[in-house]
N, C-alpha and C positions, 0 to 999 in steps of 0.2 A: 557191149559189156562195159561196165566201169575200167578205169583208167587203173587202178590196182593188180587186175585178171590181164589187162593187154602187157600189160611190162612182165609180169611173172609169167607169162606165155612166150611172151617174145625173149626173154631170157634164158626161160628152159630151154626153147625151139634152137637158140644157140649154141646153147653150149653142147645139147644133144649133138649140133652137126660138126661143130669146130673139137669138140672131145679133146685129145691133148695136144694139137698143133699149135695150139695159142693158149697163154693165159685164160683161164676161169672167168678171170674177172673182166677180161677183156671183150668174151661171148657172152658174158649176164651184162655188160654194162651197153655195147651197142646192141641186143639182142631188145634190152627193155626200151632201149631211144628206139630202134625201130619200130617199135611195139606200140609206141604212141603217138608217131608220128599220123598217122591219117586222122587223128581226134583232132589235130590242130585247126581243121576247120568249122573247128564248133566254136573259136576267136572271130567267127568270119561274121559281119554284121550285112544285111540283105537289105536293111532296110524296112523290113515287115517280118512282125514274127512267126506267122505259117510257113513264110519264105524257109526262114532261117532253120525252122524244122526240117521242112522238105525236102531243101539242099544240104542238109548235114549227113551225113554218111554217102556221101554221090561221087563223084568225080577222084575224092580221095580215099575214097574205098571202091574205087576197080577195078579186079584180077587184072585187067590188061593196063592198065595206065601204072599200079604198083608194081608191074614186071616189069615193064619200060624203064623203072625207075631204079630198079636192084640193083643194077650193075653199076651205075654211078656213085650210088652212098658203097658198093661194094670197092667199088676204085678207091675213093675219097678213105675208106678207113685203113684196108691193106697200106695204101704209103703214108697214112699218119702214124701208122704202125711200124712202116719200116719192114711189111709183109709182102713183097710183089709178089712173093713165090704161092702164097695163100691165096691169093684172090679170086678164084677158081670157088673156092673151100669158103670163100667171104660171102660170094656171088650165090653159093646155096644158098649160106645160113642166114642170110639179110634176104633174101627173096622168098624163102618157107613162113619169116616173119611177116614178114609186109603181106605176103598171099594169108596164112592165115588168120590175121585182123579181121576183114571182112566174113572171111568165113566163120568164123565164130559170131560175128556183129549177127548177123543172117541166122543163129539158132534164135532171139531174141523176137520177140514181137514187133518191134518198131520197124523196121524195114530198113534194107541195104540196097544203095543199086550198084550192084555186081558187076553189072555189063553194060556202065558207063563207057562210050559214048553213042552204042548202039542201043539201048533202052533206060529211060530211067524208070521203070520198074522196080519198086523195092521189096526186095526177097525176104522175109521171116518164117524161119519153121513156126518159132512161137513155141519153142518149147521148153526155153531157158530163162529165167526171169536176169533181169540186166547186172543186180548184184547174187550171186551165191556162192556162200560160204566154200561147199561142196565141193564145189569145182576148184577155187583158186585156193585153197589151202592146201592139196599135193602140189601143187606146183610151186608153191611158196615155199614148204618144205625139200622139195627136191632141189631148188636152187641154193636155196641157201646151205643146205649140206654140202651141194658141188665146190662152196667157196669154202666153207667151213673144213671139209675134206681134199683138200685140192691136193695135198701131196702125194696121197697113198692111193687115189683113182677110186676108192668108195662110193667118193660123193658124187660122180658120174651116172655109177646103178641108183641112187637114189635119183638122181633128175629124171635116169631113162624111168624110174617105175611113179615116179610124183607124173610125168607125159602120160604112162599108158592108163593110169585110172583116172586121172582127169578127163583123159581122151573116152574111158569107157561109160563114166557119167555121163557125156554127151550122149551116149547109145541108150543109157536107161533112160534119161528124160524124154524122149523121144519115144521110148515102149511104153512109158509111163502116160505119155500123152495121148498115143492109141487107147489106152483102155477108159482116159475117161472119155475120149470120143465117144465111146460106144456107150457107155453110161450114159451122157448127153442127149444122144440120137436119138434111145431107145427112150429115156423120159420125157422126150419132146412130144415124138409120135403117143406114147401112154396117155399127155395132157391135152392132144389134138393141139399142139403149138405148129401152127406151117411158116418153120424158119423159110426165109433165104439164104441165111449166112451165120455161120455156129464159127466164135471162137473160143478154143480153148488153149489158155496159156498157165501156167505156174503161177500160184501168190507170192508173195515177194520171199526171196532168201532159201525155197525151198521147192521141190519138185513130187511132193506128198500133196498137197492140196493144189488143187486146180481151180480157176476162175471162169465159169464160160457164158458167154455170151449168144443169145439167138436173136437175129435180126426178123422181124415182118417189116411191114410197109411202111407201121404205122407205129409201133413200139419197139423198146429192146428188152429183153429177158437175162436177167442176169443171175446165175446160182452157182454154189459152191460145190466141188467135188473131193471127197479126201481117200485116197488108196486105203486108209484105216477106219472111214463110214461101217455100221455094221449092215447096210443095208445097202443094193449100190439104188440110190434112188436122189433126186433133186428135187430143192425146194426152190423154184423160181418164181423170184418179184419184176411184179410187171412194172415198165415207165415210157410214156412218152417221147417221141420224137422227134415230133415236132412237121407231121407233114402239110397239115397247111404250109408255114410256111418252105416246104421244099419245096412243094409246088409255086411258090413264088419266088424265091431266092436259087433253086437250086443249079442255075446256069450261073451264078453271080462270081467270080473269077476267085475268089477265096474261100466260098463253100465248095465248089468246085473241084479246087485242089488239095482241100481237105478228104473230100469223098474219094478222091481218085489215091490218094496216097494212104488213108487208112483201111481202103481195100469196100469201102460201103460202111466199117463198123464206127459212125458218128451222127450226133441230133444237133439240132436245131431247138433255139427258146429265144422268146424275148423276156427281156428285165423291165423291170416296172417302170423306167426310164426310159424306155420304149428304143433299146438298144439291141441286135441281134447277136446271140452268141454261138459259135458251133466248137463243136467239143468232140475228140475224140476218144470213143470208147475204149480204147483196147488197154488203157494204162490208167488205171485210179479202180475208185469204186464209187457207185452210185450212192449219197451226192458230191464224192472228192473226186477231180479230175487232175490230171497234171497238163493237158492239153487243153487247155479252154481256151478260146480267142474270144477279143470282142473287135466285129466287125465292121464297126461306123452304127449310125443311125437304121432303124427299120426299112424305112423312105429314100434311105441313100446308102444302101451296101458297098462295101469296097471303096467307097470315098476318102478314106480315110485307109493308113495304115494298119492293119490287127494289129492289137495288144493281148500279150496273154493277160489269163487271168485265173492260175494255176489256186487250185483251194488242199488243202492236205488234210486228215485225219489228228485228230492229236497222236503219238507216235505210242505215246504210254500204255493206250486202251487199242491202240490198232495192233500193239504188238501180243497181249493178253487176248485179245479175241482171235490173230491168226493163231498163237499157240492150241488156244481150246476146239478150233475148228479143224485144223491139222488132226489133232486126235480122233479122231472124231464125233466131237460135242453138237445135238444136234441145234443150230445156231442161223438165224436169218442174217443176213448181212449186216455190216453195223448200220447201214445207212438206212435202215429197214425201220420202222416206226414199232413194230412188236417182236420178239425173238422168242423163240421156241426157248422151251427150261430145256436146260442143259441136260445130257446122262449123267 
């Protein structure tokens, strides 16, 4: 998640367990340092930018390596405090933050690896898009009531309730995201599409419209789903993957790491420059990706460092078309060469 949602989490999460043994300000303010601390290795430079992908959320998003770690920043702040008697009470509320960073990172599509140093496997339900509103605004409000109300104990029930409907929006995104499975599934099979691999994730900012992807061999399928469609049905556009060259490149040590860390959902293209590029599908829209690499020369892959080479939407017309398609307007992707007239 964004760096705004981890400090308002890790602030609530505080002050939730610290309640009136300690200042207010003292549970939001190491609640939110705790909160962000595992993002700090996204400063970290690998040297290659698939690297730097791949190892970001790992080692410093490990249930077992951030428990290892609680009781020390939990030492460190009880005596800058002048608290030894709290540190028990520190050692929760800096540990429920640090534990849940990753678990939250892990609703998100991009992948967490949890259970660093016994797999780097990166865990995503996929059911929360990186920035929403939705979620971080009870918490936003519940904190800052706690500080705003800090005399009279108000502002407390405000945090506990900005926690429990934050927490319960995590539960509808997630029901949300069953139902366009099945939406998905059933218009695949309707179009004789024989996926191997369907993802479905949230479009940005929102948990109404859905994004899914069906992988074949040879192509990827990409169409929109909106809880407010009048029909539950999909309009999937077909596009290339590029398996010639998989079958040539596909061992090559940075496509490689690419396929194994986006779970299979990424293509392969050359540029007219006779340059190879892979691309991860799970985050942009067909033809903006935020994960694009360029991986050396066709003839000499991995020779070179990857470079991204992230493309984006204009933001004005990306935000106008997710509003009309959220509704459900019936609309082909922007990236689509013809769109259906709208309702």
């Amino acid at each position: 998640m964004d760096s705004l949602t981890q400090i308002a989490l890790g602030s609530a999460a505080a002050v939730a367990v610290m309640g009136r043994r300690t200042a207010v300000w003292k549970a939001a303010l190491w609640g939110g340092i705790a909160g962000t601390l595992p993002d700090l290795d996204a400063f970290i430079d690998h040297g290659d930018a698939i690297l730097n992908m791949v190892r970001h959320r790992a080692e410093s998003h490990s249930l077992i390596y951030l428990t290892l770690f609680s009781p020390l920043l939990a030492w460190a702040v009880s005596r800058l405090h002048r608290e030894p008697h709290l540190f028990r009470r520190w050692w929760l509320a800096l540990w429920l933050v640090l534990f849940t960073h990753p678990l939250l990172d892990a609703m998100t599509v991009y992948g967490t690896q949890l259970l660093q140093p016994f797999t780097d496997h990166p865990f995503g339900v996929g059911s929360l898009f990186i920035i929403d509103p939705a979620y971080t605004l009870p918490l936003l409000v519940g904190v800052i009531a706690a500080l705003a109300l800090r005399r009279n104990g108000r502002g407390l029930r405000w945090n506990t309730w900005g926690l429990l409907i934050s927490t319960a929006y995590l539960g509808w995104s997630v029901a949300a995201q069953q139902v366009a499975t099945q939406v998905a599934r059933a218009s695949l099979n309707e179009q004789g599409i024989q996926a191997e691999r369907l993802l479905v994730t949230p479009a940005p900012l929102n948990t109404v419209l859905w994004r899914l992807v069906a992988i074949t061999p040879t192509h990827y399928h990409e169409g929109y789903y909106s809880l407010l469609d009048p029909r539950p049905a999909v309009r999937w556009t077909s596009h290339d993957r590029g398996p010639e060259l998989m079958a040539r490149h596909g061992q090559a040590e940075p496509v490689a790491r690419m396929a194994a860390f986006s779970h299979g959902f990424y293509r392969l293209r050359e540029t007219p420059d006779g340059r190879l590029q892979v691309t991860d599908l799970r985050m942009g829209q067909d033809p903006d990706f935020v994960f694009n690499f360029d991986v050396g020369p066709v003839d000499a892959v991995g020779s070179v460092a990857a470079s991204q080479r992230s493309s984006r939407p204009d933001t004005e017309a990306a935000l106008a078309w997710l509003w009309r398609r959220a509704r459900g307007a019936d609309l082909l992707p922007m990236g689509a060469a013809l769109a259906a007239p709208s309702n």
